[in-house]
N, C-alpha and C positions, 0 to 999 in steps of 0.2 A: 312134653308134659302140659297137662291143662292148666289155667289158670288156678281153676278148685284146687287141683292135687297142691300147688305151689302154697297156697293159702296157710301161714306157719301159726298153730292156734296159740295163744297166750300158756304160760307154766300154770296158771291159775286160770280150772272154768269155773263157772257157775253151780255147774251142775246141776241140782235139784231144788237149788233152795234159791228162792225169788230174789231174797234178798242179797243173796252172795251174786248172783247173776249181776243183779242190777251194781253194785259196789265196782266188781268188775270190768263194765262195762263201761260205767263211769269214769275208773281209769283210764279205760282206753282213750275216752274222749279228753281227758285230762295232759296224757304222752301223746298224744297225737299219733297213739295206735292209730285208734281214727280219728283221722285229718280232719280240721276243718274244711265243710264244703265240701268232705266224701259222701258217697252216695251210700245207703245201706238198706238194708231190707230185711227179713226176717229170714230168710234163706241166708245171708250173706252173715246175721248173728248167731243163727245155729251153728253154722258151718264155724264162725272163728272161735265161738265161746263153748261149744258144745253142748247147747242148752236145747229144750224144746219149742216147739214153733210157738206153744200158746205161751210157754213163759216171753219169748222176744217180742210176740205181739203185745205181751204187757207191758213190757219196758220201752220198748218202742212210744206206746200210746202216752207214758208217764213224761218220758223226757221229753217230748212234744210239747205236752200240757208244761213243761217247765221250761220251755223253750231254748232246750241244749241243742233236739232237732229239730228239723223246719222241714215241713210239707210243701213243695213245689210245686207239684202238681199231685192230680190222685195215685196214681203212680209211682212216682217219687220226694223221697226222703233224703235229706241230707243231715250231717254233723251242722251244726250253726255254726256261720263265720265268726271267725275271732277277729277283729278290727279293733282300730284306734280307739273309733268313736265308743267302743265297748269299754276298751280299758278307760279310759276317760269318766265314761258314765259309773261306773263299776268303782271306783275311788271317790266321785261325788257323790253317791249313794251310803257309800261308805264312811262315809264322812260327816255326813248328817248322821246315821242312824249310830253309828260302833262308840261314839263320848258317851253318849245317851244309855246305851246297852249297859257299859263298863261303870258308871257312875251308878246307875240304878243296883248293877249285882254284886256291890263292894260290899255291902253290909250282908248278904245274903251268905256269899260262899266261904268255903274253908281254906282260908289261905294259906294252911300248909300243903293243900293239892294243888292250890292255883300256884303255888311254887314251884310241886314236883312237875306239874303239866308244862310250865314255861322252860324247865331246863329240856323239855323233849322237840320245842319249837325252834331250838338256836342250832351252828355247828361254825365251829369257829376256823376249820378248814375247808380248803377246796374241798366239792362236795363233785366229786369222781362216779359217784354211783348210781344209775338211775331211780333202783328202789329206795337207797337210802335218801334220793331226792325225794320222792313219793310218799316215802314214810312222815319227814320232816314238815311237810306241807300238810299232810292227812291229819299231822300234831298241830297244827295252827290252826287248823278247820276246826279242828276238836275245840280246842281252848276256846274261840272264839264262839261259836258252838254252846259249848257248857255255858259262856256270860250267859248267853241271853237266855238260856233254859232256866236260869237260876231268878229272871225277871217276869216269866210264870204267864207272857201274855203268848198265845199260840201263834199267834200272824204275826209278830216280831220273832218268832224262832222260822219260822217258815221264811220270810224273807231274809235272814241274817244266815239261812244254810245255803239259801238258791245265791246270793251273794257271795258266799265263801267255795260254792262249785266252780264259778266265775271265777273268783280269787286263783285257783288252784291251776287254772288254765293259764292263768294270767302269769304269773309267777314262777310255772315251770317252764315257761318260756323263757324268761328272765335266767333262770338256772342253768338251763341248758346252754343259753349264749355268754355265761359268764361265769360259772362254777362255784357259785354264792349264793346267798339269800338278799332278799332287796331292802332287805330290816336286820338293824341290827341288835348282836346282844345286849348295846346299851340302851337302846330305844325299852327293847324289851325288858329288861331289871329295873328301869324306871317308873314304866307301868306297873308294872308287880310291884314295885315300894308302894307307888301311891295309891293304890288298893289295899294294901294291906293297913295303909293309913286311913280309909275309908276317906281320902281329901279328893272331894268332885272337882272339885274348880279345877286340880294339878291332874286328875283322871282324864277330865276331859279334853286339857292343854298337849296331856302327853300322848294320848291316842291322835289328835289332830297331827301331832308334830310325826309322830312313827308315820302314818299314810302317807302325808303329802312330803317326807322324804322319801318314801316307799315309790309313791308316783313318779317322783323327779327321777327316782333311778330307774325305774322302769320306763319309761319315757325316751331319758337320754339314750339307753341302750338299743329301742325299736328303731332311734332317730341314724342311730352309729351304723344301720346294715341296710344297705341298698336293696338287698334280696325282700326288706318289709317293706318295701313301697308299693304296695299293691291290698287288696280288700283284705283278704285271709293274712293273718300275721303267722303264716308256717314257720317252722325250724328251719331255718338253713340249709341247704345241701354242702356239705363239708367237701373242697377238692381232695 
């Protein structure tokens, strides 16, 4: 059997619609459908997604410009490595910009959504499922997502999504090597109180504090698996 024939496409294409294409495809790079540092091409995205050459060359050209893929050469394209120095950068970034976000859009939003949105971000058992990991994490892209929509400047929502793509990467790593989320339900009910108190000073204390134990555990965990001691931070290969 060829390589092609063997190629198993996603339960979920694209299809017709740019935007479902691209959502899709985002996953992939998110599950490590596509690995980091795989090679991919527009032939290789029709083929798994079932989409057309012009729509792949769209997406293609988009995650590029957002630097999920990386140009190697003219020829070749890859997934962008996932490394330390990313996770690392990607929590310092974070860290400066998410207090700032979240203090700014206390007085803006309606916090009986910003309630019902934070119960869809948690799960308080092992989390066994792939989708259901995908879903829970797509829920904290959102939430985080909506703050900063709600603070009305465009280049902070632009950087606070490309952030939260990263995030997503980041995290379902984390998931997969540990069958949890790296934040917990109390971090999160605390933020949600003090938004709803509209109190900055405790907005801004309690988003620092969620991150940088969010890091510390995501961290310890990369640090516990020998298989990450190399540039690309892949899954595991399970004996």
């Amino acid at each position: 059997m060829s390589k092609k024939a063997q190629i198993r496409k996603p339960a979920m294409t694209g299809g017709g619609d740019p935007a479902s294409a691209y959502e899709v495809i985002m996953d992939a790079i998110v599950t490590q459908k596509l690995a980091p540092s795989q090679k991919v091409s527009e032939n290789i995205l029709t083929e798994m997604f079932d989409i057309s050459r012009t729509t792949a060359r769209n997406i293609m050209e988009q995650l590029t410009a957002q630097q999920f893929l990386v140009s190697v050469s003219p020829r070749i394209t890859r997934v962008a490595p996932l490394t330390l120095l990313d996770v690392k950068q990607n929590f310092a970034m974070r860290k400066i910009l998410q207090p700032e976000v979240f203090a700014m859009a206390a007085s803006q939003v309606d916090h009986e959504q910003i309630v019902r949105m934070n119960e869809d971000t948690s799960h308080k058992t092992p989390i066994q499922d792939d989708q259901l990991a995908l879903n829970i994490l797509k829920a904290n892209k959102h939430f985080n997502v909506f703050m900063a929509q709600h603070v009305k400047y465009p280049l902070m929502i632009h950087w606070v999504r490309q952030l939260e793509d990263t995030t997503m990467r980041i995290y379902w790593l984390y998931v997969k090597l540990n069958r949890t989320l790296p934040y917990t339900w109390e971090h999160q009910r605390a933020l949600v109180d003090a938004v709803r108190r509209d109190a900055s000073d405790d907005i801004r204390a309690q988003v620092h504090k969620m991150l940088s134990s969010s890091e510390e555990r995501v961290l310890d965990a990369l640090f516990m698996h020998d298989q990450l001691y190399m540039q690309d931070l892949k899954i595991p290969s399970r004996s």
